[in-house]
DRENDO-1510 file (C-alpha; in Angstrom, 1 decimal, always signed):
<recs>
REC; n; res; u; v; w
REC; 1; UNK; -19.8; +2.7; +36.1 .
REC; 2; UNK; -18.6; -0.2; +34.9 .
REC; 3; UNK; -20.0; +0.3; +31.3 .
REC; 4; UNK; -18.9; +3.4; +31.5 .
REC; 5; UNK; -15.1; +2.3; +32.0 .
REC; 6; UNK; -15.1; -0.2; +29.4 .
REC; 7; UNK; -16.3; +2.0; +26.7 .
REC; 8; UNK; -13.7; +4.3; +27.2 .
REC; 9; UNK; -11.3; +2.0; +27.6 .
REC; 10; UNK; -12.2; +0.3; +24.2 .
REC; 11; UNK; -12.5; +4.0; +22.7 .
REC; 12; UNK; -9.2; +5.1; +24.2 .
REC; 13; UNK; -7.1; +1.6; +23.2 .
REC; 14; UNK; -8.9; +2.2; +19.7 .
REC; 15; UNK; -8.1; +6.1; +18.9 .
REC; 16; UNK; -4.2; +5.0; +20.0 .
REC; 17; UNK; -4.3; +2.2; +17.4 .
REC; 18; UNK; -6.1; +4.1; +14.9 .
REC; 19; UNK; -3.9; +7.1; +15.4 .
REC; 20; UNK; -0.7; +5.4; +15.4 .
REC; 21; UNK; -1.8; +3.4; +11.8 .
REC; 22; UNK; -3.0; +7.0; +10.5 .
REC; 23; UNK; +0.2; +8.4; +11.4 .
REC; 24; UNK; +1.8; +5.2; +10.2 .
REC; 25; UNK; -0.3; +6.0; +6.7 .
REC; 26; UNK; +0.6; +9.4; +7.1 .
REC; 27; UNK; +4.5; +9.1; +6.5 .
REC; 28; UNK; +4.1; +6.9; +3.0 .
REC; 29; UNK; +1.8; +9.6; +2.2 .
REC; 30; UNK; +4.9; +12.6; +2.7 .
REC; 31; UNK; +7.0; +10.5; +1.5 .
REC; 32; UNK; +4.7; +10.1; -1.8 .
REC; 33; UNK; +5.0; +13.8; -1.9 .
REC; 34; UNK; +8.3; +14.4; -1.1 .
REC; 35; UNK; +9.0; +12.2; -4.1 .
REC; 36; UNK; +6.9; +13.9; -6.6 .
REC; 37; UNK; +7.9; +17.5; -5.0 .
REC; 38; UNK; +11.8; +16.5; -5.6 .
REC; 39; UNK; +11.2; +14.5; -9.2 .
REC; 40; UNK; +8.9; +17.2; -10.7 .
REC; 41; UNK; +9.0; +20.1; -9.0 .
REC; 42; UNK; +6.0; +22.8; -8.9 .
REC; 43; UNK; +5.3; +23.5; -12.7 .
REC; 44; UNK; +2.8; +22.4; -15.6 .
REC; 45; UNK; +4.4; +18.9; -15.4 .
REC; 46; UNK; +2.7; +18.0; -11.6 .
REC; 47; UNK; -0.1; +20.2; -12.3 .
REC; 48; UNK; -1.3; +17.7; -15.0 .
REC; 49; UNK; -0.6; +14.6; -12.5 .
REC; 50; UNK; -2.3; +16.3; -9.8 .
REC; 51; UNK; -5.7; +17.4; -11.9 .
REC; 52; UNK; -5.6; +13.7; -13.5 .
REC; 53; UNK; -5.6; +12.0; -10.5 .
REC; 54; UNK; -8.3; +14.4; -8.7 .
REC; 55; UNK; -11.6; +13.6; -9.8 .
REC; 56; UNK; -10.6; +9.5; -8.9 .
REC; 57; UNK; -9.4; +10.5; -5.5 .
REC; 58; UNK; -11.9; +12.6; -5.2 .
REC; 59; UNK; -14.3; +10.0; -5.6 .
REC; 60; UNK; -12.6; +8.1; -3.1 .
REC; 61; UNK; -13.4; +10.3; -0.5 .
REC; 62; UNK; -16.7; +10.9; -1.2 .
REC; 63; UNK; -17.7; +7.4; -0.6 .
REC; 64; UNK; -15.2; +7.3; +2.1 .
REC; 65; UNK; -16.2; +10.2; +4.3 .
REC; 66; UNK; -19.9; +11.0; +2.5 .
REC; 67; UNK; -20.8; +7.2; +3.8 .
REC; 68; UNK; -18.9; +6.1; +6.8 .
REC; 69; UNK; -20.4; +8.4; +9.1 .
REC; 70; UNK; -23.5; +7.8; +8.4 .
REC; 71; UNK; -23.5; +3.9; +7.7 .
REC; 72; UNK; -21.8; +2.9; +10.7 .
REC; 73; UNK; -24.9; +4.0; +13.0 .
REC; 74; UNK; -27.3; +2.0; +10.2 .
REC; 75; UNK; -25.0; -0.9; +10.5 .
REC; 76; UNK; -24.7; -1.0; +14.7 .
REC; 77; UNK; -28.5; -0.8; +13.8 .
REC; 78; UNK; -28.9; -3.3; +11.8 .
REC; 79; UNK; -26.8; -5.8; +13.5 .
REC; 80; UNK; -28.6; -5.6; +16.7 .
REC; 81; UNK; -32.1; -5.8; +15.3 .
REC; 82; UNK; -31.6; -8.4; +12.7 .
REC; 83; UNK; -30.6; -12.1; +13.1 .
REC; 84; UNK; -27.1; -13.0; +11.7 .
REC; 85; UNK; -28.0; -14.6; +8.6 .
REC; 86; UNK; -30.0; -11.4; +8.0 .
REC; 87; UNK; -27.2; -9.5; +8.8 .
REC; 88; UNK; -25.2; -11.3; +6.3 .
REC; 89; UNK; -27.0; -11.2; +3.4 .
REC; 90; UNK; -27.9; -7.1; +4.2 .
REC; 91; UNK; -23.9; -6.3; +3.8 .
REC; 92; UNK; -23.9; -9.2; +1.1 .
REC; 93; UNK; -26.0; -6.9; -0.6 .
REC; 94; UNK; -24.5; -3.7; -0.4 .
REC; 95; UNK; -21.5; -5.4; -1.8 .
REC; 96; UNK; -22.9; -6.2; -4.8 .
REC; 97; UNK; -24.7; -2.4; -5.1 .
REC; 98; UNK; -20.7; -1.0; -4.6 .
REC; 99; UNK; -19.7; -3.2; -7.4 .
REC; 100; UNK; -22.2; -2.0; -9.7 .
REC; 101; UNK; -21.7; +1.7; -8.4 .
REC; 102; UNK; -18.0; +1.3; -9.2 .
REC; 103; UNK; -18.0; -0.3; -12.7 .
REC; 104; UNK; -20.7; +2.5; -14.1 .
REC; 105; UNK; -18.6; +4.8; -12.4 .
REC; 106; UNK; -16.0; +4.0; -14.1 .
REC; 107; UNK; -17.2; +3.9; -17.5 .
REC; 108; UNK; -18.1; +7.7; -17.0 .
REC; 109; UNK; -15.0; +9.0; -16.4 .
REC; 110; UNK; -13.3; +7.1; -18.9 .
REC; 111; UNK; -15.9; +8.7; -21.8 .
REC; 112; UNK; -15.8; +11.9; -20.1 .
REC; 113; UNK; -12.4; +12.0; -19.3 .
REC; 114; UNK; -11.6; +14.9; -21.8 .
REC; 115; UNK; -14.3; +17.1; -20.6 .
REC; 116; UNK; -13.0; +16.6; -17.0 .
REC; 117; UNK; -9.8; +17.9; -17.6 .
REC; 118; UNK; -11.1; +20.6; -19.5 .
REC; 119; UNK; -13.1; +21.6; -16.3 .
REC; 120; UNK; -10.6; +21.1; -13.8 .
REC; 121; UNK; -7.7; +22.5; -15.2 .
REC; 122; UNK; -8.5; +25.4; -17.6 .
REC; 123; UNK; -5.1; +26.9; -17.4 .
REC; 124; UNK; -3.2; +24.2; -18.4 .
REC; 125; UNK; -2.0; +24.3; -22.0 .
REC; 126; UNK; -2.6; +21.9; -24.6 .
REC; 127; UNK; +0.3; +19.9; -23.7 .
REC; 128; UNK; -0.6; +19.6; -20.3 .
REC; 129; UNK; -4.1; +19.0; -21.0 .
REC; 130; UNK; -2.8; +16.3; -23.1 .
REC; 131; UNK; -0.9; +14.5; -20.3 .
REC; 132; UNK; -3.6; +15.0; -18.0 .
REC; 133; UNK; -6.0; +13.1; -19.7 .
REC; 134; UNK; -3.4; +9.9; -20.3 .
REC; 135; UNK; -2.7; +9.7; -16.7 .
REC; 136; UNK; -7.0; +10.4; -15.8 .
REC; 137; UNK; -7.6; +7.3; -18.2 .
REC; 138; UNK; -4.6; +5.2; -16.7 .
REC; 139; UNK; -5.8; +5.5; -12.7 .
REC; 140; UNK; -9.8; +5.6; -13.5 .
REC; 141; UNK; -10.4; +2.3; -12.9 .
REC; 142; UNK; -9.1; +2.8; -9.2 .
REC; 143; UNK; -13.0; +3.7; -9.1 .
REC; 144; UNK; -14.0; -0.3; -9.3 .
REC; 145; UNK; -12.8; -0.9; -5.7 .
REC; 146; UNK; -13.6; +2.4; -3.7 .
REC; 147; UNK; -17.3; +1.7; -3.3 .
REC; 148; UNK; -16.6; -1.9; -1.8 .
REC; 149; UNK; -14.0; -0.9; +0.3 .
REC; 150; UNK; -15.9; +1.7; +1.6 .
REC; 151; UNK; -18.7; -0.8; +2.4 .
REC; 152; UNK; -16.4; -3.3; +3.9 .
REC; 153; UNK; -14.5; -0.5; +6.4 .
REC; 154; UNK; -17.6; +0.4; +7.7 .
REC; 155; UNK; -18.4; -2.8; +8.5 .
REC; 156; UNK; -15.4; -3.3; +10.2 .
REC; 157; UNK; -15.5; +0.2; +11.8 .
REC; 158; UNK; -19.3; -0.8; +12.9 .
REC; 159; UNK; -17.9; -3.8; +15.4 .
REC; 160; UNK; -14.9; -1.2; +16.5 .
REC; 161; UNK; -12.7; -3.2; +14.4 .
REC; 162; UNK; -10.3; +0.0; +13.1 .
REC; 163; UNK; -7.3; -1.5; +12.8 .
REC; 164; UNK; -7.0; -2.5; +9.3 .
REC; 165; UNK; -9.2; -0.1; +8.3 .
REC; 166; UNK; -6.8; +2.7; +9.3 .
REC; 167; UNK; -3.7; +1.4; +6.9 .
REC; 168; UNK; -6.2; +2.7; +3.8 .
REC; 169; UNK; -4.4; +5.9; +4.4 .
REC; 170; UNK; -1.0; +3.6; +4.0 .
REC; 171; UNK; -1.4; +1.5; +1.2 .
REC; 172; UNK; -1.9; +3.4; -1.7 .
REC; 173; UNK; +0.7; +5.9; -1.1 .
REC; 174; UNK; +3.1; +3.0; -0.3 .
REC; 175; UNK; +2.2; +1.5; -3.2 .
REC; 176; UNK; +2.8; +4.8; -5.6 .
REC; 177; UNK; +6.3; +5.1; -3.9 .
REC; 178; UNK; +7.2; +1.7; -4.9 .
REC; 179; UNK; +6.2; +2.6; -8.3 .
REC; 180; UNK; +8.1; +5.8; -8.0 .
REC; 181; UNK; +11.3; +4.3; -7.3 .
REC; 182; UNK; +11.3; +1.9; -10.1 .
REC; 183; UNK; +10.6; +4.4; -12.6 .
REC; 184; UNK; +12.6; +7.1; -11.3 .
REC; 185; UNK; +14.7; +8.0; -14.0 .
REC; 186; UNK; +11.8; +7.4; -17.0 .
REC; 187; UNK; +10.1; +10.4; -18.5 .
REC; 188; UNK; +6.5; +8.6; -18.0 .
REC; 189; UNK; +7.0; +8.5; -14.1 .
REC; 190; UNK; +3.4; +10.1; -13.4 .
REC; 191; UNK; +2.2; +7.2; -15.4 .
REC; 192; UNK; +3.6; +4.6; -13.2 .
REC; 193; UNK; +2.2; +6.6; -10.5 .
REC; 194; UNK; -1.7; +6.2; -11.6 .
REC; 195; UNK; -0.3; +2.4; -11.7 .
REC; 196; UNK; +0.9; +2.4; -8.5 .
REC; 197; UNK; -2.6; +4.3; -7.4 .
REC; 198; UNK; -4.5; +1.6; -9.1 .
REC; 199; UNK; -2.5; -1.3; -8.1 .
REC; 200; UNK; -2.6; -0.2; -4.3 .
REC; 201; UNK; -6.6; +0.0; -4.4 .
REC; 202; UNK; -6.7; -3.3; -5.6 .
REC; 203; UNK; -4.5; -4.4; -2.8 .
REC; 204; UNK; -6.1; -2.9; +0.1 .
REC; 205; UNK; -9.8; -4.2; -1.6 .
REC; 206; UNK; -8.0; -7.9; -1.4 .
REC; 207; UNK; -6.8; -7.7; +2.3 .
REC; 208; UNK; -9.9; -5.9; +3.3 .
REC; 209; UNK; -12.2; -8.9; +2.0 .
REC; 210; UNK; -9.7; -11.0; +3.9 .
REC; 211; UNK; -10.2; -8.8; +7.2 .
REC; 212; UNK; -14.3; -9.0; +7.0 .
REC; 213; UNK; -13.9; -12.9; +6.2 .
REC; 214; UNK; -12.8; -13.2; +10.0 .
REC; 215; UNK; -15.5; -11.4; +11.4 .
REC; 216; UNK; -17.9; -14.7; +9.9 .
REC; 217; UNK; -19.0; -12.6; +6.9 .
REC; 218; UNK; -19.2; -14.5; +3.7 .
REC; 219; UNK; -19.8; -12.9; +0.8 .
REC; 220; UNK; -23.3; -14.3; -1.6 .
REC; 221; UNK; -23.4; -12.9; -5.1 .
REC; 222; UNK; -27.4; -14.2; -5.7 .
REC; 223; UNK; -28.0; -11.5; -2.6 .
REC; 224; UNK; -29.4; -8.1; -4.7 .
REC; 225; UNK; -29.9; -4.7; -3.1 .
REC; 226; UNK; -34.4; -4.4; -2.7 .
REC; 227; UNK; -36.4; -1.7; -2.7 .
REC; 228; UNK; -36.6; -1.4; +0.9 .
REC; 229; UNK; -32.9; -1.9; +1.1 .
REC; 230; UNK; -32.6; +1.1; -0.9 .
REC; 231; UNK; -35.0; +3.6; +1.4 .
REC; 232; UNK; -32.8; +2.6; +3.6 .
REC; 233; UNK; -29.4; +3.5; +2.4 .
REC; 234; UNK; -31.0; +6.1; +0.8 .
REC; 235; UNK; -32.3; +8.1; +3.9 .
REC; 236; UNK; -29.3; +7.3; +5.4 .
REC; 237; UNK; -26.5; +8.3; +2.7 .
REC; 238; UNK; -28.1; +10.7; +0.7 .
REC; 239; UNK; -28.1; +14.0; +2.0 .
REC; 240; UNK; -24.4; +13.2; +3.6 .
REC; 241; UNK; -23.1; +11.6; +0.8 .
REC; 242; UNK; -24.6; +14.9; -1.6 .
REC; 243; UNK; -23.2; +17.0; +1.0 .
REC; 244; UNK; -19.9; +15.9; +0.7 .
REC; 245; UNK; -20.1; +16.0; -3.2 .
REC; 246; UNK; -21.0; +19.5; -2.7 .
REC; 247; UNK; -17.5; +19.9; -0.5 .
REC; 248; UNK; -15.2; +17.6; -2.4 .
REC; 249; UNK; -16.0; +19.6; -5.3 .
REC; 250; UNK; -14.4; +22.7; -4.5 .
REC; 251; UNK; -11.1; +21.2; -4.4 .
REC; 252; UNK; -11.5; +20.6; -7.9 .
REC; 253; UNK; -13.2; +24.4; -8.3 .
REC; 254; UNK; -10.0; +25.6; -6.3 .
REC; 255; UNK; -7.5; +23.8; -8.6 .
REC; 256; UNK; -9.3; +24.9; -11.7 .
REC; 257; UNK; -8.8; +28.9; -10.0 .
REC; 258; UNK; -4.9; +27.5; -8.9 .
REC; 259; UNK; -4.2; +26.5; -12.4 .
REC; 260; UNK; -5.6; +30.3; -13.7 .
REC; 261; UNK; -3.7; +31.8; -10.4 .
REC; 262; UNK; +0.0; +31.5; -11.4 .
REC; 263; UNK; +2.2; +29.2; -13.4 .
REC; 264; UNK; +2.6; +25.5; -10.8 .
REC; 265; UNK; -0.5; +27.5; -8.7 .
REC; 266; UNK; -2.3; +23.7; -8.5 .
REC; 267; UNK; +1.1; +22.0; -7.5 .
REC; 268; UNK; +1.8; +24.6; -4.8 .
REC; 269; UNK; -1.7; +24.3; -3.3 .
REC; 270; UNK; -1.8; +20.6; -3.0 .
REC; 271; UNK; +1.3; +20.5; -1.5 .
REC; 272; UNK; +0.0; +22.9; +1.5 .
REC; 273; UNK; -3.1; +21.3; +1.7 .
REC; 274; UNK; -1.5; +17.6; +1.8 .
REC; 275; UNK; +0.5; +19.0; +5.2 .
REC; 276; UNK; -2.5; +20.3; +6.2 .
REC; 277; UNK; -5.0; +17.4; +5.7 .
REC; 278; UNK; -2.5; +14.7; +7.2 .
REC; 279; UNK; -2.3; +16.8; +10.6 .
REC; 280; UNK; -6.0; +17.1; +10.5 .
REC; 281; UNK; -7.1; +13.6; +9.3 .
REC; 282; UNK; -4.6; +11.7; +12.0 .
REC; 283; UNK; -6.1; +14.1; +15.0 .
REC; 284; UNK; -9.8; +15.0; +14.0 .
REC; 285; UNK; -10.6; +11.8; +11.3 .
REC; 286; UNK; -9.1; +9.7; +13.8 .
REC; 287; UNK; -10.8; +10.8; +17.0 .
REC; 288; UNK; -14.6; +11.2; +14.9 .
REC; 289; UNK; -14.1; +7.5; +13.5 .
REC; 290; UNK; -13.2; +5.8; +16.7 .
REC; 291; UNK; -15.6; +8.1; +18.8 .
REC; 292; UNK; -18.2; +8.0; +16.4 .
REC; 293; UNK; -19.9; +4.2; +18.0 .
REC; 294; UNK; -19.2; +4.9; +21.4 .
REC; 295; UNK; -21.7; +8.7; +20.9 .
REC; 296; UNK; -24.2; +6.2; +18.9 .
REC; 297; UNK; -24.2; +3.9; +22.0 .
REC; 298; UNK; -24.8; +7.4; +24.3 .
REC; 299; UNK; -28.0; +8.4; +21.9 .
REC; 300; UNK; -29.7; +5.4; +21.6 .
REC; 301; UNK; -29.4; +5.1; +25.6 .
REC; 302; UNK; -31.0; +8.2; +26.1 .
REC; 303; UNK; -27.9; +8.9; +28.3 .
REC; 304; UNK; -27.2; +13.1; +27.1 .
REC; 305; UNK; -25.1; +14.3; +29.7 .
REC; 306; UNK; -22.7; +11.2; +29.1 .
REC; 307; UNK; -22.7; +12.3; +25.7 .
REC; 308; UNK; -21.8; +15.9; +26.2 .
REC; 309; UNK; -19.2; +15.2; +27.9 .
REC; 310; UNK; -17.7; +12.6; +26.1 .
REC; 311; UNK; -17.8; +16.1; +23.3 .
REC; 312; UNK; -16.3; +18.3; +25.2 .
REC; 313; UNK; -13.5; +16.0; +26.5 .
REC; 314; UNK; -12.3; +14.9; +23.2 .
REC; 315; UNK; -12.9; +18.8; +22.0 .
REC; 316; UNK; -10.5; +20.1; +24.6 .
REC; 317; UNK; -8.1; +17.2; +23.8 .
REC; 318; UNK; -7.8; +18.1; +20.5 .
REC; 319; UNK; -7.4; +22.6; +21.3 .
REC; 320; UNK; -4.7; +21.0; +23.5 .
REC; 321; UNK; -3.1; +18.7; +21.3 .
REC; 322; UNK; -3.7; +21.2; +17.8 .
REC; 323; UNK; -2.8; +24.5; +19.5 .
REC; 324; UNK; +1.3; +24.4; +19.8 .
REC; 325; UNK; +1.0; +23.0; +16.0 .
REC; 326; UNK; -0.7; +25.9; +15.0 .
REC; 327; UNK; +1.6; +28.2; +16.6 .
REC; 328; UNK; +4.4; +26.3; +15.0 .
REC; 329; UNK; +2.6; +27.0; +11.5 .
REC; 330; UNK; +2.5; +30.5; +12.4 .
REC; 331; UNK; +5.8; +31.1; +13.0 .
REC; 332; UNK; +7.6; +28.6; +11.0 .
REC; 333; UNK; +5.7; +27.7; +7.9 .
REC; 334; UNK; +8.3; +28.5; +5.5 .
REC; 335; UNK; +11.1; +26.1; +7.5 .
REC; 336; UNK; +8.1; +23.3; +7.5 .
REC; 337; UNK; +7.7; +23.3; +4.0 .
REC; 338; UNK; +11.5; +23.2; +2.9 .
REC; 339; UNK; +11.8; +20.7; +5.2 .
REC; 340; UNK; +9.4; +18.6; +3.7 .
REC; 341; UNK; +9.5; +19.3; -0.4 .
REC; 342; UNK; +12.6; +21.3; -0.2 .
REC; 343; UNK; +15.3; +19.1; -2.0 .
REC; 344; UNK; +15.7; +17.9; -6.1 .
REC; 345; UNK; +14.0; +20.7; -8.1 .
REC; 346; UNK; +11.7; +21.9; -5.4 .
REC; 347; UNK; +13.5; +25.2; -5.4 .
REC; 348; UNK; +13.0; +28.2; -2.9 .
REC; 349; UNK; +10.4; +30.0; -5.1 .
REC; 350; UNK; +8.7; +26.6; -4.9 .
REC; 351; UNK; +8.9; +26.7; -1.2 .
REC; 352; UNK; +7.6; +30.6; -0.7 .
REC; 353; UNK; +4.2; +29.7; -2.8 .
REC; 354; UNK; +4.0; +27.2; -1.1 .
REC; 355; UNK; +4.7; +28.2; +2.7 .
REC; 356; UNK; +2.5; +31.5; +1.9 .
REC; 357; UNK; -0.3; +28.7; +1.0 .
REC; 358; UNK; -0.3; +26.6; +4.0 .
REC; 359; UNK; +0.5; +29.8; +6.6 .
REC; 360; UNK; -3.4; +30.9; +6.0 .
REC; 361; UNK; -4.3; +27.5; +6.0 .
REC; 362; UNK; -2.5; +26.3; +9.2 .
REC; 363; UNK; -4.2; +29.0; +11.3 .
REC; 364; UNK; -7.7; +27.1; +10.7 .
REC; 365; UNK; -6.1; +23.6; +11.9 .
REC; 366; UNK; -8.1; +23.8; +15.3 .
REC; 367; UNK; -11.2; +24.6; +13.8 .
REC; 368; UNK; -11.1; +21.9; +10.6 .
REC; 369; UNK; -10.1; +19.1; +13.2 .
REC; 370; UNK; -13.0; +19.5; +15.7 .
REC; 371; UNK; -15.6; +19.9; +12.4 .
REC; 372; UNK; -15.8; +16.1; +12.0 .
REC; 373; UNK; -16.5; +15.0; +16.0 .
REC; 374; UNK; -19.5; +17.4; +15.6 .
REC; 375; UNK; -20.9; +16.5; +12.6 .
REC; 376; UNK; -20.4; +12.6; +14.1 .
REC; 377; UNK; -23.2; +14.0; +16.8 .
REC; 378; UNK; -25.5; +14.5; +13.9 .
REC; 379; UNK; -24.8; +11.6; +11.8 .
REC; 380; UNK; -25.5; +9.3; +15.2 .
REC; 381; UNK; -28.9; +11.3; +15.9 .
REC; 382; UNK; -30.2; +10.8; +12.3 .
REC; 383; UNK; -30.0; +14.2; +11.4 .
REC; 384; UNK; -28.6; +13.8; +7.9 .
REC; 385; UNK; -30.3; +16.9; +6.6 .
REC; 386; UNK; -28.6; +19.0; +9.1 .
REC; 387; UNK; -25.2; +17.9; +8.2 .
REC; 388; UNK; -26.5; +18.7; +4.4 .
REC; 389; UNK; -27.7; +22.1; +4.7 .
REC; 390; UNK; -24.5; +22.7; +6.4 .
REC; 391; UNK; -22.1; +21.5; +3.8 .
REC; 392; UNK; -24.4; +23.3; +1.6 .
REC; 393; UNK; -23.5; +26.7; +3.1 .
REC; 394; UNK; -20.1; +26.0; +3.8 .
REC; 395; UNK; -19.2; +25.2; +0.5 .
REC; 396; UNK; -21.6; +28.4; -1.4 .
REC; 397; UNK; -19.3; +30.2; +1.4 .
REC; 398; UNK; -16.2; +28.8; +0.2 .
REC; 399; UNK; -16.5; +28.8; -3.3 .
REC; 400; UNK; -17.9; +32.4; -3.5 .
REC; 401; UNK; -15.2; +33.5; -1.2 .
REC; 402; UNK; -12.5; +31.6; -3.7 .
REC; 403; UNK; -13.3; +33.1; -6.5 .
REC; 404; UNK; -13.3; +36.3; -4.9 .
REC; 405; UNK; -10.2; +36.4; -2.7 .
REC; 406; UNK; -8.1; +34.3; -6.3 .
REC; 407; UNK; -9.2; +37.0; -8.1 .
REC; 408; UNK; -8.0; +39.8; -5.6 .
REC; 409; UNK; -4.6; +38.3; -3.7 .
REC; 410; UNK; -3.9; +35.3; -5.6 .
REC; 411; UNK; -3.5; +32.0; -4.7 .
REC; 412; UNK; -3.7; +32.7; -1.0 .
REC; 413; UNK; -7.2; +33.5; -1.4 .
REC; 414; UNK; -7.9; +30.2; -1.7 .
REC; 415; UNK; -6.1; +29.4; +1.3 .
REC; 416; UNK; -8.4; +32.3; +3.0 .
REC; 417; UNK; -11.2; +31.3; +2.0 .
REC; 418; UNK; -11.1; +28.0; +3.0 .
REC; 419; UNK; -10.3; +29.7; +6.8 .
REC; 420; UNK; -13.5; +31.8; +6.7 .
REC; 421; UNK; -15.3; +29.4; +5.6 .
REC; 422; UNK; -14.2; +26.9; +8.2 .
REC; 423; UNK; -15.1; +29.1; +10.7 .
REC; 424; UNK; -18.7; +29.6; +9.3 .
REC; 425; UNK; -19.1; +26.1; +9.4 .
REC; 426; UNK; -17.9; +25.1; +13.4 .
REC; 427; UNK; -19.9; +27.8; +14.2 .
REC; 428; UNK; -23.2; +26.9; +12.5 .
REC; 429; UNK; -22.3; +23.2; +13.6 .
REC; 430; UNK; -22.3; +24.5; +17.4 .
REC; 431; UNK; -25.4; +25.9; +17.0 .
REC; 432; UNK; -26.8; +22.4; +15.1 .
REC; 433; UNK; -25.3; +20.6; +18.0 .
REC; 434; UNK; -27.3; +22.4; +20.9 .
REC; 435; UNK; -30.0; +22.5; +19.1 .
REC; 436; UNK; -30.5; +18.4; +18.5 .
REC; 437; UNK; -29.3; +18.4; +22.3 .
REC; 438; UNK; -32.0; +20.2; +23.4 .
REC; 439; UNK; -34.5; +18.5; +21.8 .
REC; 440; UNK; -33.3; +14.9; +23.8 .
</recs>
């Protein structure tokens, strides 16, 4: 009993702190877009800033949310069966691997960078391709610190530790408003906006390295990633980190259909979906991150019934919590958005292709935020392929469903789709879920 109460109090101090930093993130991050919403409006101008800075972001995220889930259950692994100078030199060498990973990816993008844009943004004309690729070159090399930050926030999340690690969702965007301001009145703004992007990566890499320097790790450069080392992170990123590819792609596929959709069609989408993600990173994310130790703990106690109803408390908790929002969304979507983007040259067509966007999306809200405490039930049992195969037919789903529903209704198809296919997904993961449970 005891156990029991300090885990959850642990778990319940952390979500609070991780929330409150998320939501802290959260408002730089609609401030960042109330900015760009009022400076450029929703036209070819912001789609070229918002396809140029995709693929980098993109990136981001994929090592962000393709990795943590399924490192931090290696890491409390590791940590407890290795001796601390072992332990040390293990993240010393995944260090060094994310540096490498970042520099070649980086190189890529900046030899690619004109095929990329072709790809993403097909609608765009020349002009706009043009601008596109400047501002892709500009923020690439963002790429040279995601891998290690990723590597140092699981580390931190892997000792509960999620403090700093929550302000990544602060710092960039903070940074990008800075940058904002002082070019304000410039024509290049977008291009002090891939600075600012840039400049706030850097930044959070530096106070990160700082954080994981108090927990007694110390960095050694002569420590190289092994052959057994890499079985390791192999069986235990691969499949998660391919399956996120798989899903972090289709935003780019859904911007490339926005961009065909109607004139502003990729501005309009992001803005929907950037309302939508930031209500379902600070609820689900948050609660997946901070729970995500405490279910690995449950499993490799052998203690199930703790563990199921750990789920279904935090999966009620979040019906409760999401339910009044979506009803709000229902009724009120096109108030939301003017409230957010509607000043400068955000104008009211602006805000009905935009509200019409996020309505469709807004109904799924439940659904996306109870996806990622799930798929944190798989990640801690080991069952990476699981959590593939299931990315895997959520995104053939999505994608199909896209392309379809684009073609047919416009750009709230995409919104649609992304519904249906949501809904596919939780349902498959349910059945996943109970079925790994079972086997205990």
């Amino acid at each position: 009993m005891l156990f029991k109460y300090r885990v959850n109090k642990i778990w319940q101090s952390s979500t609070k702190k991780v929330m409150i930093l998320t939501c802290f993130g959260m408002m730089f991050g609609f401030l960042m877009d109330l900015l760009l919403a009022a400076r450029l409006g929703v036209n070819e101008a912001t789609d070229a800033y918002i396809v140029a800075i995709s693929l980098p972001i993109l990136i981001d995220t994929v090592t962000r949310e393709g990795t943590q889930s399924s490192m931090t259950p290696l890491l409390v692994e590791q940590k407890a069966n290795l001796q601390p100078d072992e332990f040390h030199n293990f993240t010393s060498r995944l260090f060094n691997l994310g540096i490498a990973i970042g520099i070649f990816l980086t190189l890529v993008i900046e030899i690619l960078a004109p095929l990329i844009v072709m790809f993403i943004a097909p609608g765009l004309s020349a002009g706009g391709k043009a601008e596109a690729l400047s501002i892709l070159r500009l923020c690439a090399p963002l790429i040279l610190f995601t891998p290690c930050i990723t590597v140092m926030s699981v580390l931190l999340n892997s000792q509960k530790r999620f403090g700093m690690v929550a302000l990544r969702n602060a710092i960039a965007p903070a940074t990008v408003v800075l940058f904002m301001l002082l070019a304000w009145r410039q024509t290049n703004t977008t291009s002090w906006m891939a600075l600012g992007y840039l400049t706030g990566f850097a930044f959070f890499f530096t106070i990160l390295f700082v954080e994981v320097r108090k927990t007694g790790f110390r960095h050694q450069w002569t420590q190289w990633i092994s052959r057994d080392d890499l079985k390791t992170i192999y069986q235990a990123v691969s499949l998660p980190t391919l399956g996120f590819v798989l899903r972090q792609s289709l935003r780019l596929i859904e911007r490339s259909l926005a961009s065909i959709a109607a004139v502003g069609g990729v501005a309009s989408y992001y803005f929907a979906l950037r309302i939508f993600s930031a209500i379902q990173t600070l609820i689900g994310s948050s609660i997946a991150t901070t729970g995500l130790p405490t279910i690995t703990e449950y499993i490799l106690a052998g203690q199930k019934y703790k563990l199921i109803t750990f789920l279904r408390r935090k999966i009620t908790k979040i019906f409760l919590v999401t339910f009044p929002i979506v009803l709000t969304v229902l009724f009120f979507n096109k108030p939301l958005v003017a409230l957010v983007y509607g000043r400068g040259v955000f104008d009211g067509n602006a805000v009905e292709q935009t509200a019409q966007v996020f309505l469709w999306l807004g109904l799924g809200l439940s659904i996306d935020c109870i996806i990622p405490i799930l798929q944190s039930t798989l990640y801690a049992n080991k069952r990476y392929e699981l959590v593939f195969n299931n990315m895997v037919i959520s995104t053939i789903a999505n994608v199909a469903l896209a392309y379809i529903l684009a073609n047919l209704i416009g750009l709230i198809g995409l919104a649609i789709a992304v519904l249906i296919s949501n809904i596919i997904t939780i349902v498959n993961l349910i059945y996943l879920n109970r079925k790994v449970l079972k086997a205990h």
